[in-house]
DSSP file (Angstrom, degrees, kcal/mol; ACC not computed):
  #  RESIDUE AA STRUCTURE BP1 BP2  ACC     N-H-->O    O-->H-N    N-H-->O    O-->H-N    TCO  KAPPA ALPHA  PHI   PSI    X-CA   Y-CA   Z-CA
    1    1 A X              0   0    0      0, 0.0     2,-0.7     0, 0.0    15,-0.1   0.000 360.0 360.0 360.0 125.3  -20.6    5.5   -6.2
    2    2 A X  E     -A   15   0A   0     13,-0.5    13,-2.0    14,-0.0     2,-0.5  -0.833 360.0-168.6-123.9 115.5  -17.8    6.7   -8.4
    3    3 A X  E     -A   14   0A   0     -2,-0.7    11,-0.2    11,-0.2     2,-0.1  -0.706  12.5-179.8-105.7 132.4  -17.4    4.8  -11.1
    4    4 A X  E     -A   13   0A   0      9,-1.1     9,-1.3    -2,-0.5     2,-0.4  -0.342  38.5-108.3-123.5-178.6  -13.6    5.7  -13.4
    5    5 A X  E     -A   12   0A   0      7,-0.3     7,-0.3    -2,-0.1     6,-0.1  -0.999  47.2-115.1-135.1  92.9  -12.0    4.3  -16.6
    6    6 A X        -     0   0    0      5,-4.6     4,-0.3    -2,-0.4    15,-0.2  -0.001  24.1-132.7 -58.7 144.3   -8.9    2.2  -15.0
    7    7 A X  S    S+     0   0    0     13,-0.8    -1,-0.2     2,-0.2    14,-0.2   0.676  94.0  44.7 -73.8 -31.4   -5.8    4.1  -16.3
    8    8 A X  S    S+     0   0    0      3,-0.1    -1,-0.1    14,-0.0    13,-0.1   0.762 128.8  15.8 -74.8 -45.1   -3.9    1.0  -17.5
    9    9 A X  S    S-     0   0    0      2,-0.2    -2,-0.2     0, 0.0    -3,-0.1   0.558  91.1-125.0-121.8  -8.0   -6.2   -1.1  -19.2
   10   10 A X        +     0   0    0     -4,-0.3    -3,-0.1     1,-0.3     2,-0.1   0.536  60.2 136.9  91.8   2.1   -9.3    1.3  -19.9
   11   11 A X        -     0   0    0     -6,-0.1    -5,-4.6     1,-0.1    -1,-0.3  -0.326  57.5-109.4 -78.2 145.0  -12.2   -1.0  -18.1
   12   12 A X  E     +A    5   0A   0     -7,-0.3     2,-0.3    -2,-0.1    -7,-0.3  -0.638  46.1 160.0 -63.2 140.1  -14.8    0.6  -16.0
   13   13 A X  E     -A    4   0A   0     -9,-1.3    -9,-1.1    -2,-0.2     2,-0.8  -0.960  47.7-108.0-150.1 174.1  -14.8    0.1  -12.1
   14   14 A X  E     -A    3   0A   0     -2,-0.3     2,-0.3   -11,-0.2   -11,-0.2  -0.858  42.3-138.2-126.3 138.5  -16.0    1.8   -9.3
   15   15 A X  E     +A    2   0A   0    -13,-2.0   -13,-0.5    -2,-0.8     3,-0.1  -0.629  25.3 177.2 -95.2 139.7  -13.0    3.4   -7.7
   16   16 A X        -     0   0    0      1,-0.4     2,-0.3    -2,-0.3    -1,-0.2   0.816  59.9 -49.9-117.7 -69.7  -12.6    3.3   -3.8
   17   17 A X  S    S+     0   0    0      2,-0.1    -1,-0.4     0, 0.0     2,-0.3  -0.978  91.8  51.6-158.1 174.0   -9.1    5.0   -3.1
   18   18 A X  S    S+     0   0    0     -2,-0.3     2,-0.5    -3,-0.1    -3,-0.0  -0.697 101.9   3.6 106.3-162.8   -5.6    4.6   -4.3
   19   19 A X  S    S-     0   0    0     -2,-0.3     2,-3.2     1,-0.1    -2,-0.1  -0.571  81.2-110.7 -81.3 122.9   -4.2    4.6   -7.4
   20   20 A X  S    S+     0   0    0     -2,-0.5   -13,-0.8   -14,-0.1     2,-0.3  -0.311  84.6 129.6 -69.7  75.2   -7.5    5.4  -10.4
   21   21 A X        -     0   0    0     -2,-3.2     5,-0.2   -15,-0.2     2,-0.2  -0.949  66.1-117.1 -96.1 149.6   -6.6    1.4  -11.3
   22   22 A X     >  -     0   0    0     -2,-0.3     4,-1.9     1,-0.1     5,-0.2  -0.600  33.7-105.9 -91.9 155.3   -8.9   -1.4  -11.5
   23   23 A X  H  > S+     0   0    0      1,-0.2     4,-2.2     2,-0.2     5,-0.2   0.791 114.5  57.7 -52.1 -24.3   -8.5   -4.2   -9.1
   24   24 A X  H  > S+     0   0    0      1,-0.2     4,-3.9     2,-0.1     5,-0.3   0.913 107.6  37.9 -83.1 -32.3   -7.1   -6.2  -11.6
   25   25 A X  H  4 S+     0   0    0      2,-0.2     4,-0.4     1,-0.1    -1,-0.2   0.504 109.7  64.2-104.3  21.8   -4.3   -4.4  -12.8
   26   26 A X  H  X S+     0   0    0     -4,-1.9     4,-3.2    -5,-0.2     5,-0.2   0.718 108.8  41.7 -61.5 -51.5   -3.6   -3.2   -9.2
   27   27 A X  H  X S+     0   0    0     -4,-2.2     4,-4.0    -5,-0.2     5,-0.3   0.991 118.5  49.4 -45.2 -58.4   -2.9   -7.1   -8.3
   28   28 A X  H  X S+     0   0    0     -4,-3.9     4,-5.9     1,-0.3     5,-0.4   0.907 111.8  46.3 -47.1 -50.7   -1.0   -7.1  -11.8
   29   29 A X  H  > S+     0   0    0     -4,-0.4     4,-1.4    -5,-0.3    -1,-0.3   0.856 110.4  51.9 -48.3 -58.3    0.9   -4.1  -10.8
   30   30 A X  H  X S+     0   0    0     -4,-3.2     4,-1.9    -3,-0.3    -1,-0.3   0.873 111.5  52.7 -66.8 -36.3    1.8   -5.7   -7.0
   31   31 A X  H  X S+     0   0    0     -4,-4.0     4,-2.8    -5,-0.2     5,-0.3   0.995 108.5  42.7 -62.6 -52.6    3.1   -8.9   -8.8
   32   32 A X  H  X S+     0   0    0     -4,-5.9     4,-1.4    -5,-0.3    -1,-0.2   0.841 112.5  58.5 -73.5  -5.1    5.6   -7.0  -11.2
   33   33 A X  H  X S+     0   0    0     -4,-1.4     4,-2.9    -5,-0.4    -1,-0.2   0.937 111.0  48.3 -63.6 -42.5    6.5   -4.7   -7.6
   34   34 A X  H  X S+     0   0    0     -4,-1.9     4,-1.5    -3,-0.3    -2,-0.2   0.676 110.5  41.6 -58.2 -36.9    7.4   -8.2   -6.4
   35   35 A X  H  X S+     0   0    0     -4,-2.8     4,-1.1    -5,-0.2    -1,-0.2   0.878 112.5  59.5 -94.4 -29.8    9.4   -9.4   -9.1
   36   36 A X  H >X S+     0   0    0     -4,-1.4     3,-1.5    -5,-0.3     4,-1.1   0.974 107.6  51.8 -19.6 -86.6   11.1   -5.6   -9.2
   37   37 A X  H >X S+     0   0    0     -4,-2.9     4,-2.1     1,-0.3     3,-1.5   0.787 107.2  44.5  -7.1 -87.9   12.1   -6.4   -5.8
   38   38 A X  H 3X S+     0   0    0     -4,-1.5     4,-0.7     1,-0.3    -1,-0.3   0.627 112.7  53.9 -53.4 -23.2   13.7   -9.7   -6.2
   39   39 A X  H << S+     0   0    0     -3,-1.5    -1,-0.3    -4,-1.1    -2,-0.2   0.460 112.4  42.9 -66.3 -22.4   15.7   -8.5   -9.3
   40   40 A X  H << S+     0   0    0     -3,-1.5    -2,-0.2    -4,-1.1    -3,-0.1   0.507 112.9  52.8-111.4 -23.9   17.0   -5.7   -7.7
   41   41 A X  H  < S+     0   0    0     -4,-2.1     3,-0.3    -5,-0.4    -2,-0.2   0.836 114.8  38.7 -89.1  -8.2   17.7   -7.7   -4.7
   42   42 A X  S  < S+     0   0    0     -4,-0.7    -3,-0.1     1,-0.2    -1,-0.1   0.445 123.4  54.6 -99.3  -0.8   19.7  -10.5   -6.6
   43   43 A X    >   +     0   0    0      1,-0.1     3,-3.1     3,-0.1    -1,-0.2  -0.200  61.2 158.0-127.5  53.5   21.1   -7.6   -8.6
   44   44 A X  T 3  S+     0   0    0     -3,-0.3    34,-0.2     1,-0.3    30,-0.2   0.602  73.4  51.4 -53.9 -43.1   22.5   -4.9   -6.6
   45   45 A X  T 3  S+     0   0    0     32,-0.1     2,-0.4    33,-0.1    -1,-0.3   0.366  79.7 120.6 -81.2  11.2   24.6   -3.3   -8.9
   46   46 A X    <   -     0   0    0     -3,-3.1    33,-0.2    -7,-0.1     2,-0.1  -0.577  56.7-134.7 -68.1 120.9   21.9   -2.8  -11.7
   47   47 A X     >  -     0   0    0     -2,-0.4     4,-2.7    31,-0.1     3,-0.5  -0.350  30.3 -95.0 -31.0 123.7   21.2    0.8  -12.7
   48   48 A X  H  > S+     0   0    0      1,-0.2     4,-1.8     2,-0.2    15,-0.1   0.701 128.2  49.2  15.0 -69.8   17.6    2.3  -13.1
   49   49 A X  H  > S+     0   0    0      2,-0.2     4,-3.4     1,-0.2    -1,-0.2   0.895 110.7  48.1 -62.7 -56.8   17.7    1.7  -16.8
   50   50 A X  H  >>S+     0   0    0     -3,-0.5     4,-2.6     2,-0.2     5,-0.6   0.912 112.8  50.0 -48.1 -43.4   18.9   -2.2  -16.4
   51   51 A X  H >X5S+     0   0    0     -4,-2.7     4,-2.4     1,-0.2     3,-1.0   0.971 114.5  49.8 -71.9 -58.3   16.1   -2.7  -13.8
   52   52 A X  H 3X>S+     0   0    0     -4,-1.8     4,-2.7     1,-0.3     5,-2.7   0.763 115.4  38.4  -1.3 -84.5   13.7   -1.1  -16.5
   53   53 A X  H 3<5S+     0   0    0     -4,-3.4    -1,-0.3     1,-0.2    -2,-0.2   0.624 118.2  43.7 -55.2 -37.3   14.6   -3.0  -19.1
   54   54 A X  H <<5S+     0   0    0     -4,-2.6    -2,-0.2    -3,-1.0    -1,-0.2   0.848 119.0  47.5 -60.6 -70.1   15.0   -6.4  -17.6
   55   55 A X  H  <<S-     0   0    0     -4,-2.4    -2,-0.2    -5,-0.6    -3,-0.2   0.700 100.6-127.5 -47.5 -42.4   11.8   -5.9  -15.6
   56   56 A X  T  <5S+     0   0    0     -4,-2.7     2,-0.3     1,-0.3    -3,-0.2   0.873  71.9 128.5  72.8  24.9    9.6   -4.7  -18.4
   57   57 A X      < -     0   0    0     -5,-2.7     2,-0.3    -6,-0.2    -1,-0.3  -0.805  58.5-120.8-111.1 139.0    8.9   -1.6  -15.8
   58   58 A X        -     0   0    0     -2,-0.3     4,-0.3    -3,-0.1     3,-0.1  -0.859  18.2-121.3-103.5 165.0    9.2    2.0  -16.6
   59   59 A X  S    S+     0   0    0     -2,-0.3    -1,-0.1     1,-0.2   -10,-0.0   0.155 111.5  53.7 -97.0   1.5   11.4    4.1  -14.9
   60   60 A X  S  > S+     0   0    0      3,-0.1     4,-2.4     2,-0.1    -1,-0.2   0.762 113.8  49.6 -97.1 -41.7    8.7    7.0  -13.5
   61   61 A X  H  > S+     0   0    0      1,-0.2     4,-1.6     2,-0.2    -2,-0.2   0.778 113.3  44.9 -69.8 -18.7    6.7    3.5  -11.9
   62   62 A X  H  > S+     0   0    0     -4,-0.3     4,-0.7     2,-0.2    -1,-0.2   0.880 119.8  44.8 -79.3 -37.5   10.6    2.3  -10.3
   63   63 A X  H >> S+     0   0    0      1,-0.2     4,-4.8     2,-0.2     3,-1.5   0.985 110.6  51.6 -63.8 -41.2   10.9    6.2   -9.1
   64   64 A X  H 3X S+     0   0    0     -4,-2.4     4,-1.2     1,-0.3    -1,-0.2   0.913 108.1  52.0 -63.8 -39.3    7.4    6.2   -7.8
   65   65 A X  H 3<>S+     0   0    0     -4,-1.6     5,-3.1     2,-0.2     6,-2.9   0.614 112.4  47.3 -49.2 -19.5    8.1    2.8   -5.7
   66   66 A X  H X<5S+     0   0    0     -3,-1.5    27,-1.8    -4,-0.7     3,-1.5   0.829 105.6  51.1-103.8 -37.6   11.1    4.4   -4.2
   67   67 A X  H 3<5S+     0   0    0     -4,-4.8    27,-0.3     1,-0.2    -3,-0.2   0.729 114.8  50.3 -68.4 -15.4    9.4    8.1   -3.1
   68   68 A X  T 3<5S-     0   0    0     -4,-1.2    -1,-0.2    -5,-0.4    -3,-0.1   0.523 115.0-129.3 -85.0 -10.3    6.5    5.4   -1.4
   69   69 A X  T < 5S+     0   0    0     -3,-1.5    -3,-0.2    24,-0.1     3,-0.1   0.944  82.2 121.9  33.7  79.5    9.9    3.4    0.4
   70   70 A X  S   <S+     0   0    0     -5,-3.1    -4,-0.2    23,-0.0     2,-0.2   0.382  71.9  33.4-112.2 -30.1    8.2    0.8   -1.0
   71   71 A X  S    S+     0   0    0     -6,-2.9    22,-0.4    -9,-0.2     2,-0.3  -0.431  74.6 174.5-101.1 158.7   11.7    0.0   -3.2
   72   72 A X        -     0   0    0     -2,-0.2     2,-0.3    -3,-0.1    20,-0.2  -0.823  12.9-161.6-176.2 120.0   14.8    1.1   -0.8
   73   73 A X        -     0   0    0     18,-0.8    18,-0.1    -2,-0.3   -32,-0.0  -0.784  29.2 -87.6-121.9-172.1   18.5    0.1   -2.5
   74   74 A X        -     0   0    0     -2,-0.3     3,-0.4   -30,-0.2    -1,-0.1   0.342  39.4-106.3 -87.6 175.1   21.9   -0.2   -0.6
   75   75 A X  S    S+     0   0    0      1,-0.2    -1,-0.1     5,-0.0    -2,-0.0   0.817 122.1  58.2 -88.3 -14.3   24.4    3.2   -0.1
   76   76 A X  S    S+     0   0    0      2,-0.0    -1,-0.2     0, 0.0    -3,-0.0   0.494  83.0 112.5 -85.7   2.7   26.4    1.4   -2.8
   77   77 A X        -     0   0    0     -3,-0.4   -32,-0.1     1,-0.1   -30,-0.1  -0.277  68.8-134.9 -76.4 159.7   24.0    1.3   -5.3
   78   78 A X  S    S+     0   0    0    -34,-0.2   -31,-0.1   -33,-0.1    -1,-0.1   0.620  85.8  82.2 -35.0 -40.5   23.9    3.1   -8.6
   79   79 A X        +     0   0    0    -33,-0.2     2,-0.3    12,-0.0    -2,-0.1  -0.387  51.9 155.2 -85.7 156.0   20.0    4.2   -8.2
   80   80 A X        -     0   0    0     -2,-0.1     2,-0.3     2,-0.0    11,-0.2  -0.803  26.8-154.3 167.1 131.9   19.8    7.0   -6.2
   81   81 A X  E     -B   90   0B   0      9,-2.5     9,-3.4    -2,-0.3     2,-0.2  -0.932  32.1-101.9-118.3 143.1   16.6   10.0   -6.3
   82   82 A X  E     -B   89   0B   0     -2,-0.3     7,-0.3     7,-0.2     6,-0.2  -0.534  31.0-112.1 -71.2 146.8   17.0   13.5   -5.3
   83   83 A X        -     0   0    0      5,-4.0    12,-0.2    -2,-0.2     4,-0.1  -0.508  27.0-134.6 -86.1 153.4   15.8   14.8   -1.7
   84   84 A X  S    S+     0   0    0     10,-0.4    11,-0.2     2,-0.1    -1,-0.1   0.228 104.1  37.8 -36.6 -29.1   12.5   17.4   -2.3
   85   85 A X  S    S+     0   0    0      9,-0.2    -1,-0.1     3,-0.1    10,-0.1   0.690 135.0  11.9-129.2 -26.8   13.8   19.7    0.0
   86   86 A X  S    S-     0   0    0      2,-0.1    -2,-0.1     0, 0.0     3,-0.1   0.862  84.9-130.0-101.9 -43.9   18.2   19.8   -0.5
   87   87 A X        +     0   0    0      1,-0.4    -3,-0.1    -4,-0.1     3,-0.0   0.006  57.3 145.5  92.6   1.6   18.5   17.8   -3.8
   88   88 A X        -     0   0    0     -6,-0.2    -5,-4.0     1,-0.1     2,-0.4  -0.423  55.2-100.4 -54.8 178.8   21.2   15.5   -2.3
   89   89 A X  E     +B   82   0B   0     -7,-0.3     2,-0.3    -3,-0.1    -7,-0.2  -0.812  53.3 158.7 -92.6 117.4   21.0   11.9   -3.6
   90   90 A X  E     -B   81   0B   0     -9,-3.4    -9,-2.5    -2,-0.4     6,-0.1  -0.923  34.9-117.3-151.9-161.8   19.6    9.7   -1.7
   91   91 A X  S    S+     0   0    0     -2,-0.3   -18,-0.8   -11,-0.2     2,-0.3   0.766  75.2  11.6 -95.0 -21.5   17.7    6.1   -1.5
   92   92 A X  S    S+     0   0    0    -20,-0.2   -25,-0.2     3,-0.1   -26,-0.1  -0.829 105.5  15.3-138.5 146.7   14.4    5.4   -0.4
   93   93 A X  S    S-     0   0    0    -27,-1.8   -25,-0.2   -22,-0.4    -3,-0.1   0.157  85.0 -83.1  66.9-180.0   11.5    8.1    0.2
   94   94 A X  S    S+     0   0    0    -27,-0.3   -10,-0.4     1,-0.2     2,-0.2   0.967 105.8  57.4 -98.4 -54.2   11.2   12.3   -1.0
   95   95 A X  S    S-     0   0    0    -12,-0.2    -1,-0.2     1,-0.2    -3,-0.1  -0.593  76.7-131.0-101.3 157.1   13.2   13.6    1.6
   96   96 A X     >  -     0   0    0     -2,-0.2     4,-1.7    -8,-0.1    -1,-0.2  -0.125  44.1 -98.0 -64.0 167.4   17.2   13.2    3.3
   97   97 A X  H >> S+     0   0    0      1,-0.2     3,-2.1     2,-0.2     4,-1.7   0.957 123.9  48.1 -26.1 -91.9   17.6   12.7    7.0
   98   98 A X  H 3> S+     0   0    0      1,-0.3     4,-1.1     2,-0.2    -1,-0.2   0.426 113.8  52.2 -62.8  -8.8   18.4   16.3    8.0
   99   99 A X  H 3> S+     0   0    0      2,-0.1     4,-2.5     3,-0.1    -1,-0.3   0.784 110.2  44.3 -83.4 -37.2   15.3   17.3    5.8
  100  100 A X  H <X S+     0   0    0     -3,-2.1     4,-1.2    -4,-1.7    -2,-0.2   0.904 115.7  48.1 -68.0 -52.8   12.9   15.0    7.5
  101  101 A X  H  X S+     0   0    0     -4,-1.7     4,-2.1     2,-0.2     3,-0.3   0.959 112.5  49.0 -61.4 -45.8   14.4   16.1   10.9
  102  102 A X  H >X S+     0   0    0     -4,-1.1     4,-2.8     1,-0.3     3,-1.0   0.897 117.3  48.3 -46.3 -67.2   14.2   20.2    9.8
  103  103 A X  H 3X S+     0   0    0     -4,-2.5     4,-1.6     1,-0.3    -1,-0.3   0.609 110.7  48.4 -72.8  -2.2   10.5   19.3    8.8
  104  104 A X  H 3X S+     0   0    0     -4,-1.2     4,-1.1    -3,-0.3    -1,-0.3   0.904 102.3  53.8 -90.8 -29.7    9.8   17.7   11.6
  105  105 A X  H XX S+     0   0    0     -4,-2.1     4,-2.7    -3,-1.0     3,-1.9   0.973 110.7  58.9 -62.2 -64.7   11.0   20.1   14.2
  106  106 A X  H 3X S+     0   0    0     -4,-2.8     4,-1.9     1,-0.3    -2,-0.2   0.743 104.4  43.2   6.1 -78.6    8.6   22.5   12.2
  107  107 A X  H 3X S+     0   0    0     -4,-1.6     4,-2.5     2,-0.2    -1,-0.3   0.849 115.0  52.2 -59.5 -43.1    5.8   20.8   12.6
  108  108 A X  H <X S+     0   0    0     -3,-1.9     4,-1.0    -4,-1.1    -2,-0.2   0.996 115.2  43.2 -63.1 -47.5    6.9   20.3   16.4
  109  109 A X  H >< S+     0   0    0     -4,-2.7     3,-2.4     1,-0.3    -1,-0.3   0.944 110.3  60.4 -48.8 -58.3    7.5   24.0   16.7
  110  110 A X  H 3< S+     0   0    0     -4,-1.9    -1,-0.3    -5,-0.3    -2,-0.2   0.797 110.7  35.8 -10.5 -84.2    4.1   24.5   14.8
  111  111 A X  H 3< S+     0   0    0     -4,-2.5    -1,-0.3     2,-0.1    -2,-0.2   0.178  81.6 142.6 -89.8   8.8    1.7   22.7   17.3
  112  112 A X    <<  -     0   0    0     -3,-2.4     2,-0.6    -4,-1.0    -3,-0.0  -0.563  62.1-119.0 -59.8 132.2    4.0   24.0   20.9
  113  113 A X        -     0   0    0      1,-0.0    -1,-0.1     3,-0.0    -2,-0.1  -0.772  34.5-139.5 -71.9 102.9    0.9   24.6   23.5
  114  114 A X        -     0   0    0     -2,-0.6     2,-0.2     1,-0.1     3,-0.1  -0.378  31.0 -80.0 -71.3 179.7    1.7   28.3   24.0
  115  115 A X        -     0   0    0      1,-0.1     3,-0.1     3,-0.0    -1,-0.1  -0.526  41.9-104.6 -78.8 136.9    1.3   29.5   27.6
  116  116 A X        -     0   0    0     -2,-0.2     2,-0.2     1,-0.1    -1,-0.1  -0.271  51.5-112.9 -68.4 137.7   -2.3   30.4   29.1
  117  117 A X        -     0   0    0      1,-0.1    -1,-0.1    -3,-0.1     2,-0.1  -0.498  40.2 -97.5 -83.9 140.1   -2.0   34.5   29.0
  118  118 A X        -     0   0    0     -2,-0.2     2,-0.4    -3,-0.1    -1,-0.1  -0.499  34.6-129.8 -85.8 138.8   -1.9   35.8   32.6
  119  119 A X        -     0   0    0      1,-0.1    -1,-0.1    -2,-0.1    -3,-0.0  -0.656  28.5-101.4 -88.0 153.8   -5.1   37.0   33.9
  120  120 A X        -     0   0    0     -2,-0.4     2,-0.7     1,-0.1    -1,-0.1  -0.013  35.8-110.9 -21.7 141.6   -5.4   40.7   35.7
  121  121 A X        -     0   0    0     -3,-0.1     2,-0.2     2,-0.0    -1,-0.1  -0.895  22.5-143.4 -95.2 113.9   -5.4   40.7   39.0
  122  122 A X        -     0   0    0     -2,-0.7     4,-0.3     1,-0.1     0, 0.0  -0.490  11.1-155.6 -69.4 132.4   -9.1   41.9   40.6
  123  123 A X  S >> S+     0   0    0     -2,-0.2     4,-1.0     1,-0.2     3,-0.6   0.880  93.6  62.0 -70.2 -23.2   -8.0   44.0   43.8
  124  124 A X  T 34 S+     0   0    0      1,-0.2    -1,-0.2     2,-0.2    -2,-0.0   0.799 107.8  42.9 -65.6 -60.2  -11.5   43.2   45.2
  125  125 A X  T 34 S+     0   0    0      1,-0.2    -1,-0.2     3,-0.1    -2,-0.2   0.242  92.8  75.3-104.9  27.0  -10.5   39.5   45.1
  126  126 A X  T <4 S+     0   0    0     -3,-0.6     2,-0.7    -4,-0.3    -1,-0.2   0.805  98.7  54.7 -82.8 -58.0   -6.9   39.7   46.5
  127  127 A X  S  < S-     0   0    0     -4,-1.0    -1,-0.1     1,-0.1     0, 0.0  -0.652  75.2-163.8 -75.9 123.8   -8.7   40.3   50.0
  128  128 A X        +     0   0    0     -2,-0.7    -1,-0.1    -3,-0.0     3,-0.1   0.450  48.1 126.8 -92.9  11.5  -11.3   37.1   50.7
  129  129 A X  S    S-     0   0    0      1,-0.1     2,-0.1    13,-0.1    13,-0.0  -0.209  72.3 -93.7 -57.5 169.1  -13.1   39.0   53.4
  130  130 A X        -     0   0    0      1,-0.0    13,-0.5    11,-0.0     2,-0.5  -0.314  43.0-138.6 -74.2 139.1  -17.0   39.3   52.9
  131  131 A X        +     0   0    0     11,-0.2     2,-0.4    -2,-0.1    11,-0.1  -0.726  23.9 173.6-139.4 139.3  -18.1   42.2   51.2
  132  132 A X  E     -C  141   0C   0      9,-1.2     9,-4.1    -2,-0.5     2,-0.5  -0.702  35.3-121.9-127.6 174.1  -21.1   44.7   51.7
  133  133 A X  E     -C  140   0C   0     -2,-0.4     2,-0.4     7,-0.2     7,-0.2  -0.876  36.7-128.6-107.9 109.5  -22.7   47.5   50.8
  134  134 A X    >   -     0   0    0      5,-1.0     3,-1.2    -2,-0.5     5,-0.3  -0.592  17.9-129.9 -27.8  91.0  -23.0   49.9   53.9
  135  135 A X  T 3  S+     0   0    0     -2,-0.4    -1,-0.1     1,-0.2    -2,-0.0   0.787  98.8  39.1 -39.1 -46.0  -26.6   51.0   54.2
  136  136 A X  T 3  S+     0   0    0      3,-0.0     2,-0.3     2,-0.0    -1,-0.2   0.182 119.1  41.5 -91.9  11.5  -26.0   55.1   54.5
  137  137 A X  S <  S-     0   0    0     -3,-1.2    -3,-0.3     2,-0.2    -1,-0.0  -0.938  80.7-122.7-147.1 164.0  -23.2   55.4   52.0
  138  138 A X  S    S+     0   0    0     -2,-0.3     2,-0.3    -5,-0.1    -3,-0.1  -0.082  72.9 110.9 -91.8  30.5  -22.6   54.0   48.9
  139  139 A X        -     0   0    0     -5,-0.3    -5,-1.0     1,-0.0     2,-0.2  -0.888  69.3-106.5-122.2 159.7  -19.1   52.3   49.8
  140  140 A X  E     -C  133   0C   0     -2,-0.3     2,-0.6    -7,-0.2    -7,-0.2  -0.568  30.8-161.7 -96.2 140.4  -18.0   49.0   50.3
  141  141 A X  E     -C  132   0C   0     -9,-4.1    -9,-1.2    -2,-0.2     2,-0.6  -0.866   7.9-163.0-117.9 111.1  -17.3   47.7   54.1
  142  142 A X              0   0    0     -2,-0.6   -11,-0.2   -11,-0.1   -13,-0.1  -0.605 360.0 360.0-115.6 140.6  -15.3   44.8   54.6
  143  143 A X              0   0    0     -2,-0.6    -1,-0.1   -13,-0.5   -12,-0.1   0.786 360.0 360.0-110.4 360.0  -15.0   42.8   57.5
C-alpha cells in the first residue's frame, strides 16, 4: 500500500497511479478542465494568460492539458506550444506532424524482423542417398 501527501491539498491517501493527487482534488481538478474547455471553446481568440486569469488556472496546468491533447485549440488561435523535437509551434500534443512521422518510422525501422542468416550447406545432405560405413575401410558408401 503506498500511502502519499496529495500535492494540492496536503491530505493523506493511498495513491494508485496518475497524478500524486487525492481523489478529491483529482475530481476538483477534472471540473475546472471542463470549465477550461468551454471557455476556451466560447473564446477562441483568448491568449494563455486571458484563459489563466479568467479560469483561475495556471498556465504550466493549461500547457500540461495541451502536451496530454487533452486541450487542442484552432490553427488560428493565439495559444500555441513548441514541438519537443523541431521547436515549431504548434497545437495539441509534444510533438509536430513531421516529428511524430520521423519518430515513428524509427521505431518502425527499430523493430524490422531482420532476415533468418543463411545456413551452410552440409555436402553429405545435398545427396539423400542412404549412407554406410563399408565394413573393410573406413569410408563412406553410398547407394
Amino acid at each position: 500500500m503506498d500511502v502519499r501527501n496529495c500535492r494540492s491539498c496536503g491530505k493523506l491517501y493511498n495513491y494508485l497511479s496518475g497524478p500524486p493527487l487525492c481523489p478529491n482534488c483529482i475530481k476538483a481538478l477534472d471540473q475546472k478542465f471542463e470549465a477550461v474547455k468551454e471557455y476556451v471553446y466560447d473564446h477562441p481568440g483568448a491568449g494563455m494568460q486571458e484563459v489563466s486569469e479568467e479560469m483561475e488556472v495556471s498556465i504550466p496546468q493549461i500547457k500540461q492539458w495541451i502536451r496530454d491533447e487533452r486541450l487542442a485549440f484552432a490553427e488560428d488561435s493565439m495559444i500555441g506550444l513548441d514541438c519537443e523535437g523541431c521547436g515549431v509551434t504548434i497545437k495539441t500534443g509534444r510533438l509536430c506532424k513531421s516529428c511524430k512521422e520521423k519518430l515513428a518510422k524509427g521505431l518502425g525501422d527499430l523493430y524490422q524482423k531482420e532476415a533468418p542468416p543463411q545456413k551452410q550447406k552440409d555436402p553429405q545432405k545435398e545427396n539423400p542417398k542412404m549412407r554406410y560405413l563399408d565394413g573393410s575401410s573406413s569410408q563412406w558408401k553410398t547407394q
